[in-house]
C-alpha positions in Angstrom: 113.2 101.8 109.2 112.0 101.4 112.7 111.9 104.5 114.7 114.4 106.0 117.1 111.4 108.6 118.3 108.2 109.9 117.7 107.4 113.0 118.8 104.1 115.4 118.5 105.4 119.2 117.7 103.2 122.3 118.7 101.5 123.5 115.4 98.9 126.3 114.4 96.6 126.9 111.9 96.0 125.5 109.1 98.3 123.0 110.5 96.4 120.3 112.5 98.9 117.9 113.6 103.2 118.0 112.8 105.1 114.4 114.5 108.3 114.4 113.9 109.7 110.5 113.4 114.1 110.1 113.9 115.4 107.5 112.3 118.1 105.8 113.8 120.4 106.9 110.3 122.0 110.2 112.2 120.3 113.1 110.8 117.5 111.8 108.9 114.4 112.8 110.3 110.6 113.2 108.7 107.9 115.1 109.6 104.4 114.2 109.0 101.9 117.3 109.1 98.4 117.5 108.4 97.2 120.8 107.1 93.5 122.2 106.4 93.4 123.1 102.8 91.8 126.9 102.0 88.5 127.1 101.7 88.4 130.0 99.9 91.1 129.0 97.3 89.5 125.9 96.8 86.1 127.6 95.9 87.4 130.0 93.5 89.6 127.3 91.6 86.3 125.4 90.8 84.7 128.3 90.0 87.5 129.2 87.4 87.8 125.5 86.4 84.3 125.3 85.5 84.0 121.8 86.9 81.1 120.4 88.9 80.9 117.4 91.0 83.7 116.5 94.1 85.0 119.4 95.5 88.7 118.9 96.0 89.5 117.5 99.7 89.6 119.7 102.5 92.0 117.9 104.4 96.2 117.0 103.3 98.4 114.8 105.1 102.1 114.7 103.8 105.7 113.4 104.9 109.0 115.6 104.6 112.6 115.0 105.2 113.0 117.4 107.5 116.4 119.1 109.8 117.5 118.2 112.9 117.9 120.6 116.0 119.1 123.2 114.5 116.4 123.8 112.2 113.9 122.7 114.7 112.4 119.8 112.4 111.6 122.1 109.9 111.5 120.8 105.9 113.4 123.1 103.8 111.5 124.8 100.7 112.9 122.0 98.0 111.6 119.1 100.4 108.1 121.1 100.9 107.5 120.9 96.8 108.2 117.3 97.0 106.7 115.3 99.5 107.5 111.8 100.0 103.8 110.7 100.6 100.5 112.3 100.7 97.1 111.4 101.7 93.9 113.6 100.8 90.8 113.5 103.5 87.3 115.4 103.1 86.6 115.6 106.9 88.6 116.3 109.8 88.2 113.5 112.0 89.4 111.2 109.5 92.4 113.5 108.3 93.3 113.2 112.5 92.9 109.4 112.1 95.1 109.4 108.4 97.7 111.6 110.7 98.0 109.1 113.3 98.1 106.1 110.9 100.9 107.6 108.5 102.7 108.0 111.3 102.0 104.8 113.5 103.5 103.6 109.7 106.7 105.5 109.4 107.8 104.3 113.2 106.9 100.6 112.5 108.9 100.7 109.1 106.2 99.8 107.3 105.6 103.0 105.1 107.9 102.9 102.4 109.3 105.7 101.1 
């Protein structure tokens, strides 16, 4: 799938980046946002898990089908619980990098999902 458009949405924390990528299928779109994981959550679940070593990462890319206009390229709850792809990064400049790659991957038609 080559892409019709790419385009960078306005996004807030713990989102870091949201791109939306059309299709040129009518109505299929995907968004691609990278999120900053909790802190907080992830220090108590190794801390009730008992484990040591590799904290889990900090940083989550993933890719959603997502609406159109008139859901202003938002994924629905069902497509939110299953991503198509995923990518885990423990710092933030190379979750920004990630973004851009996944993304620069989806328009070229080269990430398969």
């Amino acid at each position: 799938m080559q892409a019709r458009w790419v385009s960078d949405r306005p996004c807030s924390p713990p989102v870091l980046l949201a791109t939306v990528v059309a299709s040129w299928w009518p109505g299929r779109y995907f968004r691609v946002s990278t999120v900053e994981t909790d802190v907080q959550w992830r220090d108590k679940m190794l801390k009730l898990s008992g484990e040591t070593g590799t904290p889990p990462p900090r940083y989550l890319t993933q890719v959603f089908s997502c609406g159109g206009v008139p859901t202003g390229y938002t994924a629905s709850i069902k497509s939110l619980r299953n991503p198509l792809y995923e990518r885990e990064y423990a710092e933030r400049p190379e979750a920004e990098k990630g973004h851009r790659e996944i993304v620069e991957s989806l328009a070229a038609g080269k990430l398969k999902l």
